[in-house]
Each structure stands twice: as structure tokens, then as C-alpha cells.
Jmol script that loads the backbone (N, CA, C; Angstrom):
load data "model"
ATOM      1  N   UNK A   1     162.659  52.311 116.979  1.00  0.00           N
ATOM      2  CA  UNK A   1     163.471  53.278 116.271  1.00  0.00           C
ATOM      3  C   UNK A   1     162.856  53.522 114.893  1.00  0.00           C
ATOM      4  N   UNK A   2     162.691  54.588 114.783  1.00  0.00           N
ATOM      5  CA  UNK A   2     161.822  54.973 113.441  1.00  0.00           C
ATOM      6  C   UNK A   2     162.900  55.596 112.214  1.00  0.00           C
ATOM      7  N   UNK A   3     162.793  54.791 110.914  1.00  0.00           N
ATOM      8  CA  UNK A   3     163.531  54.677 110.077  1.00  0.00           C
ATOM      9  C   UNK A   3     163.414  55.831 109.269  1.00  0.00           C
ATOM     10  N   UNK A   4     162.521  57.061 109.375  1.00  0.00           N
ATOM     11  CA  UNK A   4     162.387  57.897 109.052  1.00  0.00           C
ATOM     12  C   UNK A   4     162.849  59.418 109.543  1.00  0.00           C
ATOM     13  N   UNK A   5     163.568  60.122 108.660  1.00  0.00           N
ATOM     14  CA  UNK A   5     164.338  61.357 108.768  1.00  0.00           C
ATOM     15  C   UNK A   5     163.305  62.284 108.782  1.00  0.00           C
ATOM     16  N   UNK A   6     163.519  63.493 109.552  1.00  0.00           N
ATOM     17  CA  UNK A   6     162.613  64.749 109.903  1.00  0.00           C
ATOM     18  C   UNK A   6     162.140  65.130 108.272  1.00  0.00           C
ATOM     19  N   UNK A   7     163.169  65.521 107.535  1.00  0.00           N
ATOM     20  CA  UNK A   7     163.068  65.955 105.449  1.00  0.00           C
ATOM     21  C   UNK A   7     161.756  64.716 105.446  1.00  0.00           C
ATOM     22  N   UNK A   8     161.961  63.197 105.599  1.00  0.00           N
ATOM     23  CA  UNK A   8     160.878  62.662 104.928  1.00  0.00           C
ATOM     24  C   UNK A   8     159.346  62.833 105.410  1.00  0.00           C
ATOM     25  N   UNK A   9     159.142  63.534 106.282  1.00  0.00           N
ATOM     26  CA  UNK A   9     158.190  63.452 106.512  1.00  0.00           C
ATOM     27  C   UNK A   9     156.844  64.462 105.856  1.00  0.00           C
ATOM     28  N   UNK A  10     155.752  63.763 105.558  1.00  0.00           N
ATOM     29  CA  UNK A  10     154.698  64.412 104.772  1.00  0.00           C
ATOM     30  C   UNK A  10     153.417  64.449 105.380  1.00  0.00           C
ATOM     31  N   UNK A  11     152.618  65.062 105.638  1.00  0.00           N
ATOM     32  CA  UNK A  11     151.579  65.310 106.041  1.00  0.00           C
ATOM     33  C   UNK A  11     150.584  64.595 105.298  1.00  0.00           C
ATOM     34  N   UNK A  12     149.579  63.988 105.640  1.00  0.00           N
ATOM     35  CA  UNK A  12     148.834  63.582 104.056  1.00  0.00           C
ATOM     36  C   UNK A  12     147.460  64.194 104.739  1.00  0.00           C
ATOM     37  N   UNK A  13     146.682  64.682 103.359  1.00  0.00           N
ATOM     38  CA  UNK A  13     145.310  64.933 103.694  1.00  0.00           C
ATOM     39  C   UNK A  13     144.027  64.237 103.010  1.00  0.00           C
ATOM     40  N   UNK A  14     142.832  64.435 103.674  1.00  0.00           N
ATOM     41  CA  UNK A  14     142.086  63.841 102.675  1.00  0.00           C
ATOM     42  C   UNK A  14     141.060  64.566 102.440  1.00  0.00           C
ATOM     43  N   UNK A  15     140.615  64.222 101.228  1.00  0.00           N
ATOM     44  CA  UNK A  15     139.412  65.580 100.619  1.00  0.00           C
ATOM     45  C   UNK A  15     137.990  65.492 101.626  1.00  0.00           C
ATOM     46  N   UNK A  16     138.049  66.631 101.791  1.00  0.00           N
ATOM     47  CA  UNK A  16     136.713  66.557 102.747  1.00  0.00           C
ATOM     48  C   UNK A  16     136.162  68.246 102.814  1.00  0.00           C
ATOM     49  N   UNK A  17     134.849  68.192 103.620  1.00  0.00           N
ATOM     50  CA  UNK A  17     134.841  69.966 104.301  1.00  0.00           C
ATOM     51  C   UNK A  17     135.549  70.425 105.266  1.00  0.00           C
ATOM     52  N   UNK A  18     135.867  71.864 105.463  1.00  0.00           N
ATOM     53  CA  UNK A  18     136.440  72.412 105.891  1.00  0.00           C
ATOM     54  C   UNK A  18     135.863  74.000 105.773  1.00  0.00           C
ATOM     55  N   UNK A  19     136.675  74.789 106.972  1.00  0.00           N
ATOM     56  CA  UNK A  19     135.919  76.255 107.119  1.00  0.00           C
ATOM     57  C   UNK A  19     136.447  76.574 105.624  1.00  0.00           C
ATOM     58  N   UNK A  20     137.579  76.137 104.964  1.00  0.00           N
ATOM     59  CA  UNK A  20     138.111  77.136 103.658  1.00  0.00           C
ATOM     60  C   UNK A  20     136.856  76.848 102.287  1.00  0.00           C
ATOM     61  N   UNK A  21     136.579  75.747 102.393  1.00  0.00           N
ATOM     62  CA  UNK A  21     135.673  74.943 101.490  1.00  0.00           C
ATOM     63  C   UNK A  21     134.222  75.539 101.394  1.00  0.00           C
ATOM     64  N   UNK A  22     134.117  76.479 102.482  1.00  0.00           N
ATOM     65  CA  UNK A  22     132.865  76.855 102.471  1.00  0.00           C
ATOM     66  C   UNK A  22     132.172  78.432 101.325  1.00  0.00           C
ATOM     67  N   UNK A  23     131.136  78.130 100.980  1.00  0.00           N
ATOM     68  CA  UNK A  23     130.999  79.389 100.116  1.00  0.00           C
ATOM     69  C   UNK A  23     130.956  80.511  99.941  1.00  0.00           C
ATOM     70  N   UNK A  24     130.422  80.747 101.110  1.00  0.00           N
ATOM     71  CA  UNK A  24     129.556  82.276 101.852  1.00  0.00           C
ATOM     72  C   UNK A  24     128.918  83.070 100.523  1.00  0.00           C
ATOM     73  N   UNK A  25     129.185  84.100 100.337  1.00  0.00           N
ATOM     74  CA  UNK A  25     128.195  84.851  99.644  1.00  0.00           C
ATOM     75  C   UNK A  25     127.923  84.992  98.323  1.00  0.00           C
ATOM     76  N   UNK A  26     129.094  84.824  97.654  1.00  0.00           N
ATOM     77  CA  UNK A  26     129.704  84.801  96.862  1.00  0.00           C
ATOM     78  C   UNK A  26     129.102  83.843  95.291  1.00  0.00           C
ATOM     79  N   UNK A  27     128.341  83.049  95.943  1.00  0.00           N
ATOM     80  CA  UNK A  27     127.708  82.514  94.651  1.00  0.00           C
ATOM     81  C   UNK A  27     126.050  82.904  94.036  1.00  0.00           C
ATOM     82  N   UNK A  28     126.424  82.737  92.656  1.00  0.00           N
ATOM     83  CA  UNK A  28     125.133  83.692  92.681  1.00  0.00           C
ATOM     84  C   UNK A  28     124.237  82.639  91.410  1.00  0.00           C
ATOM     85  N   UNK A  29     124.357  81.365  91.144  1.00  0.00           N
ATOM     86  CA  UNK A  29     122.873  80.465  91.267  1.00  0.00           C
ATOM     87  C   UNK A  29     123.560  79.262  91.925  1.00  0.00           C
ATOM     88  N   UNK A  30     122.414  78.923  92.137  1.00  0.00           N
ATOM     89  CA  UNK A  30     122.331  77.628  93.286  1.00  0.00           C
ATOM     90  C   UNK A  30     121.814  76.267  92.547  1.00  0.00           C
ATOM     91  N   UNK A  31     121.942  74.980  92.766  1.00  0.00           N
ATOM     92  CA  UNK A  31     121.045  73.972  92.149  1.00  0.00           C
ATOM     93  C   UNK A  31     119.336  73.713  92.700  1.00  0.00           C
ATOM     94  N   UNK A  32     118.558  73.415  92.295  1.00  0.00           N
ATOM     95  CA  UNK A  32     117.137  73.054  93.423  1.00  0.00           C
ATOM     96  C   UNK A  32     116.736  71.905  92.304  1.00  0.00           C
ATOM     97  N   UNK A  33     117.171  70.826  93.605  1.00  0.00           N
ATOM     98  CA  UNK A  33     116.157  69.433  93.102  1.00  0.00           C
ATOM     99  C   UNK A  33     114.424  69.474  92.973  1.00  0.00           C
ATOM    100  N   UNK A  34     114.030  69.133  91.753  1.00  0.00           N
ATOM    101  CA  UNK A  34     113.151  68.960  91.605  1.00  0.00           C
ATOM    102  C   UNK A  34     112.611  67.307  91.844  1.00  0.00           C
ATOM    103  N   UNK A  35     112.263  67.393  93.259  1.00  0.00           N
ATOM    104  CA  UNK A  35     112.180  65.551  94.201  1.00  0.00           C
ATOM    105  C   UNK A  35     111.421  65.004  93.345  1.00  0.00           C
ATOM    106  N   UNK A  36     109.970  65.468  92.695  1.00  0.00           N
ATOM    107  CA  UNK A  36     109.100  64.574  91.994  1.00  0.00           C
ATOM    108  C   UNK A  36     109.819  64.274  90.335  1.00  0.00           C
ATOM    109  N   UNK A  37     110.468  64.989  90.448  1.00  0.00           N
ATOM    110  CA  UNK A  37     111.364  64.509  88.700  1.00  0.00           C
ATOM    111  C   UNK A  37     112.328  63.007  88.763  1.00  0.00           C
ATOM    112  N   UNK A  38     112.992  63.495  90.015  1.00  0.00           N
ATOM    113  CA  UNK A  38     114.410  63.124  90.694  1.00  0.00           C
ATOM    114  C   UNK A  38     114.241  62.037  90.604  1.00  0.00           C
ATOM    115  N   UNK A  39     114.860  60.573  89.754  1.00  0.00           N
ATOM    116  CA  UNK A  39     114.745  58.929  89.473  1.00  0.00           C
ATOM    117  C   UNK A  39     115.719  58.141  90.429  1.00  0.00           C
ATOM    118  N   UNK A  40     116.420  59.320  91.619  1.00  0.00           N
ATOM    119  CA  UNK A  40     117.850  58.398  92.410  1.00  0.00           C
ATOM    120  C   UNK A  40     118.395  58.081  91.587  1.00  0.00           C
ATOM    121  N   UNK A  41     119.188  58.039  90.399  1.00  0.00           N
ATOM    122  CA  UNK A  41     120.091  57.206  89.749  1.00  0.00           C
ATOM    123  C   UNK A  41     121.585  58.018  90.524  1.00  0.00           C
ATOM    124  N   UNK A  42     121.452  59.069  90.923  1.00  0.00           N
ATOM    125  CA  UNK A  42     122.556  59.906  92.003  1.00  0.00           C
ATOM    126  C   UNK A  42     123.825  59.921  90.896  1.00  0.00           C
ATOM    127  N   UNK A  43     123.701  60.154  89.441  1.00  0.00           N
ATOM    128  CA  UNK A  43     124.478  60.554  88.481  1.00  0.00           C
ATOM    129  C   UNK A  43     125.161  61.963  89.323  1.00  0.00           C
ATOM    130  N   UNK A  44     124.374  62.843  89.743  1.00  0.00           N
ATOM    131  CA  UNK A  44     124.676  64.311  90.637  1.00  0.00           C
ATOM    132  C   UNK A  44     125.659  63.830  91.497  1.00  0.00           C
ATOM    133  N   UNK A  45     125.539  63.009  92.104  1.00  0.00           N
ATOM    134  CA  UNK A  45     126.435  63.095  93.224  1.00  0.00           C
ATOM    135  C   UNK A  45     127.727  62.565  93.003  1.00  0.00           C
ATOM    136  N   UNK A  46     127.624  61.230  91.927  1.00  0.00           N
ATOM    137  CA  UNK A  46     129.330  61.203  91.321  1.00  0.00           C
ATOM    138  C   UNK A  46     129.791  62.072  90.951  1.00  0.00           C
ATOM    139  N   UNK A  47     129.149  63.306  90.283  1.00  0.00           N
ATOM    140  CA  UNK A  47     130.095  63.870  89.263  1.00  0.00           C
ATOM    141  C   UNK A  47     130.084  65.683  90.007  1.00  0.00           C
ATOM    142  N   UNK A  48     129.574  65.319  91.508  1.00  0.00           N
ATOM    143  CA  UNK A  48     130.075  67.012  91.552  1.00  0.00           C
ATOM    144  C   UNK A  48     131.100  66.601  92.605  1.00  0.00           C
ATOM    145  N   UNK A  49     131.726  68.186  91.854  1.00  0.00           N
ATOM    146  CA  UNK A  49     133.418  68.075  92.353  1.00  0.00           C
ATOM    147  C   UNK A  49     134.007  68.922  93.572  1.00  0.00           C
ATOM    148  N   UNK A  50     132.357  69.156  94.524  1.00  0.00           N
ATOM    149  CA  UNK A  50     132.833  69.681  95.840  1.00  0.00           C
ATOM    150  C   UNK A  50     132.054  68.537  96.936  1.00  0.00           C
ATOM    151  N   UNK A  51     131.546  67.688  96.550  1.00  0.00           N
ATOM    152  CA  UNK A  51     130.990  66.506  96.851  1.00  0.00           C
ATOM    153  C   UNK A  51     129.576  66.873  97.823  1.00  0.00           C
ATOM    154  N   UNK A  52     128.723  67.937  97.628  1.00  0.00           N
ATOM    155  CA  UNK A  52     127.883  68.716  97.850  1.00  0.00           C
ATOM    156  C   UNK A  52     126.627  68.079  97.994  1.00  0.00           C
ATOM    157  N   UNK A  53     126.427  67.164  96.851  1.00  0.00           N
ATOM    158  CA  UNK A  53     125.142  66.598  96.400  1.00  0.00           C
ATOM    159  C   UNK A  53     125.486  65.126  97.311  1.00  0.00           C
ATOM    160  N   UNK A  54     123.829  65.191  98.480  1.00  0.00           N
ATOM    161  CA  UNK A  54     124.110  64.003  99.399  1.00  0.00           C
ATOM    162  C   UNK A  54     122.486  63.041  99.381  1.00  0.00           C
ATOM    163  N   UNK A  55     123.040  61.828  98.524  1.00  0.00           N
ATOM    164  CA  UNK A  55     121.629  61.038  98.668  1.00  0.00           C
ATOM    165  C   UNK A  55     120.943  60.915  99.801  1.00  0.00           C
ATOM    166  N   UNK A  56     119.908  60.542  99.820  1.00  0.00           N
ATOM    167  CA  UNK A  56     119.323  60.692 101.074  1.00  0.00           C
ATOM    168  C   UNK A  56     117.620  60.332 101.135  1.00  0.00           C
ATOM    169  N   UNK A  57     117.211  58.781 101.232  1.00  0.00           N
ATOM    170  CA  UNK A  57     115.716  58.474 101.104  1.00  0.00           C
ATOM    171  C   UNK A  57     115.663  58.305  99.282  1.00  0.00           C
ATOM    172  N   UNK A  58     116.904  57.738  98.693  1.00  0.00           N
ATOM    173  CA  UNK A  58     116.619  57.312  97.265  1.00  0.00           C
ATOM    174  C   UNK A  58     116.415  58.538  96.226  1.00  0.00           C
ATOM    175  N   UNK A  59     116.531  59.758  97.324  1.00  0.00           N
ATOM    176  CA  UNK A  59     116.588  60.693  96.093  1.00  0.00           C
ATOM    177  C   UNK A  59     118.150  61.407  97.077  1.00  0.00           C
ATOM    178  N   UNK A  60     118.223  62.837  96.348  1.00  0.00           N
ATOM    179  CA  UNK A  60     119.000  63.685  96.884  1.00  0.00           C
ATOM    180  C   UNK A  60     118.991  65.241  97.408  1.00  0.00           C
ATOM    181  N   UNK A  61     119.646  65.564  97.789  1.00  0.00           N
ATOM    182  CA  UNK A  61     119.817  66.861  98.894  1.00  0.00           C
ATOM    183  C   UNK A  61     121.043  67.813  98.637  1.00  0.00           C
ATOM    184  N   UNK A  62     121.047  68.878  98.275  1.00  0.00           N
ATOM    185  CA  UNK A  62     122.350  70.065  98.715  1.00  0.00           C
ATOM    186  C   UNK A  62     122.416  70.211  99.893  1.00  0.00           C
ATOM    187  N   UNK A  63     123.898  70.273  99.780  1.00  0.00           N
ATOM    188  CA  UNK A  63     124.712  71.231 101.114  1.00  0.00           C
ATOM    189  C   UNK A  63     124.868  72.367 100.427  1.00  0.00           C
ATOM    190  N   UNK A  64     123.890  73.315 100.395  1.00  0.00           N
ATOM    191  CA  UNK A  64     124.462  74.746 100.073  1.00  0.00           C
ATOM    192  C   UNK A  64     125.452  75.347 100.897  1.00  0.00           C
ATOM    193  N   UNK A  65     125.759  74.949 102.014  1.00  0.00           N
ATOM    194  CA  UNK A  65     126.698  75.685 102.912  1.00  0.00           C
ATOM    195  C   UNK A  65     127.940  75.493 101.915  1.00  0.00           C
ATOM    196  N   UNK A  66     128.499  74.738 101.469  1.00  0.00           N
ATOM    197  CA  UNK A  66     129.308  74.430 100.324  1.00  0.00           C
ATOM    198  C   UNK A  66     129.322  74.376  98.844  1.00  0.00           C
ATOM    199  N   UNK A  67     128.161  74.222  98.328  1.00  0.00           N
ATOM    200  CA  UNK A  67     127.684  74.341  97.039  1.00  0.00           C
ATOM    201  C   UNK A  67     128.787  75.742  96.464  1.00  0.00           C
ATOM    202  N   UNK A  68     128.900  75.685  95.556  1.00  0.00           N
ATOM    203  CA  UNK A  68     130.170  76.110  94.918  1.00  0.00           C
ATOM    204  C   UNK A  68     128.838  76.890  93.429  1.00  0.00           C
ATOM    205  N   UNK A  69     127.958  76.271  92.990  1.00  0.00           N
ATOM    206  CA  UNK A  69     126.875  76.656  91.994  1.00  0.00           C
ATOM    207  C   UNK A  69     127.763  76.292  90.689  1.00  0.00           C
ATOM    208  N   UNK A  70     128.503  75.461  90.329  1.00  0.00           N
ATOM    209  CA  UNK A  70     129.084  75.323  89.478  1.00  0.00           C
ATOM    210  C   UNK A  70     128.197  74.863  87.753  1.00  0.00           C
ATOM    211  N   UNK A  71     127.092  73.921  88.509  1.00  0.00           N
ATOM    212  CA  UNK A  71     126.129  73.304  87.842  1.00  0.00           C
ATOM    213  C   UNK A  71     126.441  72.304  87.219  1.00  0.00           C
ATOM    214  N   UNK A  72     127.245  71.309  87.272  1.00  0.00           N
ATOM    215  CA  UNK A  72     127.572  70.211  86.956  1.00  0.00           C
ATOM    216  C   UNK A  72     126.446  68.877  87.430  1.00  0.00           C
ATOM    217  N   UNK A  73     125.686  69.244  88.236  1.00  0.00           N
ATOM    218  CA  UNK A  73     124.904  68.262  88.692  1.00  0.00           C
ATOM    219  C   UNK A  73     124.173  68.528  87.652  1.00  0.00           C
ATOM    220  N   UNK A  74     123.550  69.694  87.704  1.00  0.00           N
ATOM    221  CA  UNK A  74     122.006  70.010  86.180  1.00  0.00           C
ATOM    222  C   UNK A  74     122.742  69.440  85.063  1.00  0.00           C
ATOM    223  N   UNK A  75     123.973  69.390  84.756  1.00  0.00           N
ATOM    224  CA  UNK A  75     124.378  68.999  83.230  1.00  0.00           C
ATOM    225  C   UNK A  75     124.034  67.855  83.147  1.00  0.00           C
ATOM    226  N   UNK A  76     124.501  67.055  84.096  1.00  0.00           N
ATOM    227  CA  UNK A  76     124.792  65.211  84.406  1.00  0.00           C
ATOM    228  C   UNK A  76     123.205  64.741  84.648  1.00  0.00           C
ATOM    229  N   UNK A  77     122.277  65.276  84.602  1.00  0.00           N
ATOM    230  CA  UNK A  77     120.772  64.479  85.179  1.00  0.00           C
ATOM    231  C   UNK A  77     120.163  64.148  84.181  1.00  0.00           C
ATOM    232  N   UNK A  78     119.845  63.257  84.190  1.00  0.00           N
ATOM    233  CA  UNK A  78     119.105  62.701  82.650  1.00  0.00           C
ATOM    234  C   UNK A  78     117.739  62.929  82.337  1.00  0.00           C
ATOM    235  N   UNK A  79     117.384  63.214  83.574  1.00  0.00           N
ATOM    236  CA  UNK A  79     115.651  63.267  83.572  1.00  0.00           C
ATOM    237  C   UNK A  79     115.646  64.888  83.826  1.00  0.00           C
ATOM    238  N   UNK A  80     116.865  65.874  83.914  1.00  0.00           N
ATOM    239  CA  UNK A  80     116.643  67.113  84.304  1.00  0.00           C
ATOM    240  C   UNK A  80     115.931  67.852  85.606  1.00  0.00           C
ATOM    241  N   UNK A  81     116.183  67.065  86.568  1.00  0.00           N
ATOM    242  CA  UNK A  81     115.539  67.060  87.928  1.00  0.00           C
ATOM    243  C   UNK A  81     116.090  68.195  88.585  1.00  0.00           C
ATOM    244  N   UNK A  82     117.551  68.677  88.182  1.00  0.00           N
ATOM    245  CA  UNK A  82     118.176  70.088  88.614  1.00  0.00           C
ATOM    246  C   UNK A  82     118.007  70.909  88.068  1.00  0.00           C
ATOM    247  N   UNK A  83     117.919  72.552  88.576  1.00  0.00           N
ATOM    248  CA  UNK A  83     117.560  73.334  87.535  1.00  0.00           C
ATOM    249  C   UNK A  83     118.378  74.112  88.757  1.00  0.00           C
ATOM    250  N   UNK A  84     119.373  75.046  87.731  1.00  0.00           N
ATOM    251  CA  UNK A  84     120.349  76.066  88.312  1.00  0.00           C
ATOM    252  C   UNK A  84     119.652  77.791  88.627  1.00  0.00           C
ATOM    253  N   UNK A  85     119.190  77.561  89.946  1.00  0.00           N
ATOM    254  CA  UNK A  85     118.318  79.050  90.176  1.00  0.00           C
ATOM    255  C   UNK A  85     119.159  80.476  90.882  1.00  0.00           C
ATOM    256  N   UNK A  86     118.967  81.485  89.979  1.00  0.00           N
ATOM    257  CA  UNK A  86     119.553  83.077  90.461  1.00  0.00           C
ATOM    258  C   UNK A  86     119.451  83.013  91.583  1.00  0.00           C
ATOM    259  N   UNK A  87     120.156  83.466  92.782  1.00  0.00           N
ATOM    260  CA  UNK A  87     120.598  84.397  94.529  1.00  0.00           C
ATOM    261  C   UNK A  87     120.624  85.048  94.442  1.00  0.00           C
ATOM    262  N   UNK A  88     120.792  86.040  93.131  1.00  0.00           N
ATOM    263  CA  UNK A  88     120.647  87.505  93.472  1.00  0.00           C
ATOM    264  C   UNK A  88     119.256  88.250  93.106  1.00  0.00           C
TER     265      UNK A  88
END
end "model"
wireframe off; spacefill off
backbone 0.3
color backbone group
């Protein structure tokens, strides 16, 4: 017997991708790792906030399918290994 009323019930979600999450055309610069700069310290990947930036072999990688171009990764790199490039 479940102690819970139809009202209490909540859905919970968790942050992840999804078709809504995705960018399509709409952004107009992108990040591009520069690999021979790039030290892995993956500062990029804590601090972006569509969780885009994916380590991978001690350095890192975009998901542009999601990339949002916000540029928070280029701010956060210490060695400047990102550099925020025009799409249009």
C-alpha cells in the first residue's frame, strides 16, 4: 500500500541531452580546441553550462550538436587553447 496521494506526486528529472537541448542553426561562433595548446587540466569542461565540452585521450572535444557558443570554455582556459570562431 503506497503512502502516497495522486497531488504528491512529482516527476523528477535529470540534466542531460535531449531533442530540446539541441542547437540547430542558430548559433553563430563556435569554440575550436587548439589540441597542441590544450594542457587537459579540463577547467572547460567544469565550467560549461550545457555540459558540451567532453574529455577524451587527456585532452578535449565539442559536441557541437549542442554547443550553445556561449564561450565560457575560452574564458576559463588558462593556456588559451579555445578560441571562439564565426559560422557565419
Amino acid at each position: 500500500m503506497s503512502l502516497l496521494l495522486d497531488y504528491q506526486y512529482f516527476p523528477i528529472t535529470k540534466p542531460g541531452k535531449g531533442a530540446g537541448g539541441k542547437t540547430g542553426s542558430w548559433r553563430v561562433v563556435k569554440p575550436v580546441v587548439d589540441l597542441s595548446k590544450c594542457i587537459g587540466c579540463k577547467a572547460c569542461f567544469m565550467f560549461c553550462p550545457e555540459s558540451t565540452i567532453v574529455p577524451k585521450g587527456g585532452k578535449v572535444t565539442v559536441d557541437y550538436e549542442y554547443c550553445k557558443g556561449c564561450g565560457v570554455c575560452s574564458n576559463v582556459c588558462p593556456v588559451k587553447a579555445i578560441s571562439m570562431v564565426s559560422e557565419t
